[in-house]
C-alpha positions in Angstrom: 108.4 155.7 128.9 107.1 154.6 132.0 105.7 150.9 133.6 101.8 150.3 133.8 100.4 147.4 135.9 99.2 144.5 133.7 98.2 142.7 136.7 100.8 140.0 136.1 102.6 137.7 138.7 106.3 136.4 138.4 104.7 133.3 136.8 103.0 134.9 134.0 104.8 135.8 130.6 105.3 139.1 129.5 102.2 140.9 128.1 102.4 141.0 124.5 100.8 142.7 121.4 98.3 140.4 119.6 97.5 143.7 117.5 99.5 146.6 116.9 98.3 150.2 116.4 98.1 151.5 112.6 99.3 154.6 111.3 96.5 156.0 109.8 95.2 159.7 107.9 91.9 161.8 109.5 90.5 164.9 108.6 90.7 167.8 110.5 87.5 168.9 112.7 86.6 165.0 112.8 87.6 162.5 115.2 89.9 158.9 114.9 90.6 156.1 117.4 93.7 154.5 117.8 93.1 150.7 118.9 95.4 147.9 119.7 95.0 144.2 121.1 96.9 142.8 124.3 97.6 139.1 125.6 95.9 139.7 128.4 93.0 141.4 129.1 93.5 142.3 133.1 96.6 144.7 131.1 96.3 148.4 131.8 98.5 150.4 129.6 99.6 154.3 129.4 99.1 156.0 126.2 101.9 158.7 125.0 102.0 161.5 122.1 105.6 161.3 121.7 107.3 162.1 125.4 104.0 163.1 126.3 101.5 161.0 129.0 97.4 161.5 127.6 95.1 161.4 130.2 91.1 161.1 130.2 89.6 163.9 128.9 88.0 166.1 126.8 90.5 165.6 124.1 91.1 162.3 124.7 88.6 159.3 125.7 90.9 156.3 126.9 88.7 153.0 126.5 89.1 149.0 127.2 87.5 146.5 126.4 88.5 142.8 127.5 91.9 142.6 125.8 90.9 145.9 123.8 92.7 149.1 124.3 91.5 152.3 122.0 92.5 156.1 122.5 89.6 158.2 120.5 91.2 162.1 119.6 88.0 164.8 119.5 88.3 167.8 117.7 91.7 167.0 115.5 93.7 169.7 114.5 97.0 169.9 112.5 99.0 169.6 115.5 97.1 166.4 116.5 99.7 164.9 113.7 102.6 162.5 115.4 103.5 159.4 116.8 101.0 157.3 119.8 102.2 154.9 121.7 100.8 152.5 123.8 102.5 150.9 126.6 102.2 148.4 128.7 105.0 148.1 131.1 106.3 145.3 129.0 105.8 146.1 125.7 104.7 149.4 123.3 103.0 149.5 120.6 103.6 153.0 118.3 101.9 154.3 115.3 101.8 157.6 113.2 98.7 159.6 112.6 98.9 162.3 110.4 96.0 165.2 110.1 95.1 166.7 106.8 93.5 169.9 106.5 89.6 170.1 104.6 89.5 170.8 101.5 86.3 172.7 99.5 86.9 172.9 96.1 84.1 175.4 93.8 83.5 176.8 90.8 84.4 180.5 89.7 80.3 181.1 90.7 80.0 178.9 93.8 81.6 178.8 96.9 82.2 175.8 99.8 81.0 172.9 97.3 82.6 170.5 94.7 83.9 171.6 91.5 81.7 171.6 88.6 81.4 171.2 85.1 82.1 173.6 82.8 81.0 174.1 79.1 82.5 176.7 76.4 83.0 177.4 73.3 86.1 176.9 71.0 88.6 179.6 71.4 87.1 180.6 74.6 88.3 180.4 78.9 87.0 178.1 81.3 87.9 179.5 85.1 88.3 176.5 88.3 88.3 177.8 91.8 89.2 175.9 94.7 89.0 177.0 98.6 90.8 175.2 101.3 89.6 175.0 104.9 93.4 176.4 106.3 96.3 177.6 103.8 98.1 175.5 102.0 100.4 176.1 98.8 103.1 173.3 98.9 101.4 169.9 98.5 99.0 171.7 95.7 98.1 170.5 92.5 95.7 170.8 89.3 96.0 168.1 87.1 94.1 167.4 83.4 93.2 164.3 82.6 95.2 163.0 85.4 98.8 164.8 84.0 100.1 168.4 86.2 99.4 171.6 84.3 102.2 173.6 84.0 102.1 177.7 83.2 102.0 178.6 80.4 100.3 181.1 78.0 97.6 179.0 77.6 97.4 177.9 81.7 97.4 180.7 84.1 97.6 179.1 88.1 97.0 181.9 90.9 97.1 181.1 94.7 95.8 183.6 97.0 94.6 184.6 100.8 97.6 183.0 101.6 97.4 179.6 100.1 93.0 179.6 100.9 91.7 179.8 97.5 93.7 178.6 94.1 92.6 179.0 90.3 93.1 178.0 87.3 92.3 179.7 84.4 92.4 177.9 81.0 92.9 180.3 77.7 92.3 179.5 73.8 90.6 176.5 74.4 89.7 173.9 71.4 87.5 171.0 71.2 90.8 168.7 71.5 91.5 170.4 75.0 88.1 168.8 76.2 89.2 166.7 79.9 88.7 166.0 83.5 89.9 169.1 85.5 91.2 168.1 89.0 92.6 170.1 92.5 94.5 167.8 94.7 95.6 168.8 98.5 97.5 166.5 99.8 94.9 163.6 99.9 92.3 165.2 99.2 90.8 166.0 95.8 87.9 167.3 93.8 87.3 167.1 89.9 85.2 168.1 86.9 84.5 168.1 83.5 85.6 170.8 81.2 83.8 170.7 77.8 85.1 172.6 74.8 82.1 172.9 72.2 82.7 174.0 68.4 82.3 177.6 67.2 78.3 179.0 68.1 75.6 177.4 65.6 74.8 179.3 62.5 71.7 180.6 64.0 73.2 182.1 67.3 76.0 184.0 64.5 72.8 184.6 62.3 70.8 186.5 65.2 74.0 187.7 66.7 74.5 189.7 62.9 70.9 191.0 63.0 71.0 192.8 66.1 74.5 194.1 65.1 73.3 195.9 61.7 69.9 196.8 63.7 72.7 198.7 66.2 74.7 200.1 63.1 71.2 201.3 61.5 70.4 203.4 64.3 74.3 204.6 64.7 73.7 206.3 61.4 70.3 207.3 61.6 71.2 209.3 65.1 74.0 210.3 63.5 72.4 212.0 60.1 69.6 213.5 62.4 73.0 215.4 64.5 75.0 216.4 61.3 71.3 217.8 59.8 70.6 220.1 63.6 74.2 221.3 62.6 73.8 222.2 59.6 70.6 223.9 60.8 72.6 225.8 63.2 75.7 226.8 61.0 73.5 228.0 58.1 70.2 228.7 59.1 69.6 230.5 55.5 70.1 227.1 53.9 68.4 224.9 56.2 65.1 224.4 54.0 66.9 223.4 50.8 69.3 220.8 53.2 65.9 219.5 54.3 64.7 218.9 50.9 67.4 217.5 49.6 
């Protein structure tokens, strides 16, 4: 890495880091600053993305303040993600910033907002959809109650649109199987609550058996009225006495 001036004469110590930079995490589309703290404050410094110099920009606004040096990155993106260094001439001062992608997690109805809650009954499915900003499928996860689910007949887990969107889909579900449903990516993570209610009230199964033997009713009534026309058709010599009877 190259010298910068610190404004220094042979009598003056080295320049010196009273703070350091700090790895740190941002979201892509946003914006983070990288700040650090000299010995003196007449210091100019250089700043570096690995072996490359940054320069004033619109990417990059390179500030000072007094003793204050701070590197602000517009617009991050995944390939914002590296080491920064700042240097000056004497000393450098290098920390890691890492970019993680957004992440918009939905229900199977919604789309682009937070998971929600999710009531059925027992014996029944609950479906979880979550949609990422960019793919991802390796640093994925859904969790319940806080433990991985794992596939099984009971837990299907589906990626798709090339590791955008993710399900879960939760079969022969009992009021034991009750939880907090969450999607982690990477950092980021969304959650809700799934809530598995007993078998429908007497009155839903009461109403439900009604309309079901007011269907049957008119199965049979169509049905007699179809068998008599036949009749009527097939033995038209008859057809009075079938009517009386």
């Amino acid at each position: 890495l190259g010298k910068s001036d610190c404004g220094r004469g042979p009598e003056l110590p080295p320049v010196s880091f009273k703070k350091e930079l700090e790895s740190q995490e941002a979201r892509e589309g946003g914006e983070t600053t990288l700040s650090c703290e000299t010995s003196s404050p007449g210091c100019k410094v250089t700043w570096w993305k690995g072996s490359t110099v940054l320069s004033q920009g619109e990417k990059y606004t390179i500030q000072q303040r007094a003793t204050t040096h701070s590197l602000v990155i517009h617009k991050l993106v995944k390939e914002d993600s590296g080491e920064y260094t700042c240097d000056t001439g004497d000393k450098k001062s290098t920390a890691r910033l890492t970019i993680k992608g957004n992440c918009f997690c939905t229900s199977h109805r919604k789309k682009k907002q937070s998971l929600e809650n999710v009531e059925t009954f027992d014996g029944g499915e609950a479906l979880f959809e979550c949609a990422l900003s960019r793919p991802e499928s390796k640093d994925c996860h859904w969790l319940l109650d806080g433990k991985p689910v794992k596939e099984s007949p009971k837990a299907e887990i589906v990626s798709f649109e090339s590791g955008r969107r993710h399900l879960l889909l939760l079969k022969d579900l009992h009021d034991k199987d009750s939880c907090t449903v969450t999607f982690k990516a990477g950092t980021a993570s969304t959650s809700a609550q799934l809530t598995v209610k007993g078998e429908p009230s007497s009155l839903l199964k009461l109403s439900i058996s009604s309309q079901a033997e007011k269907v049957c009713n008119l199965i049979s009534v169509f049905y007699k009225m179809y068998r008599l026309a036949c009749l009527s058709i097939l033995y038209p010599s008859s057809f009075p006495s079938i009517l009386r009877y």
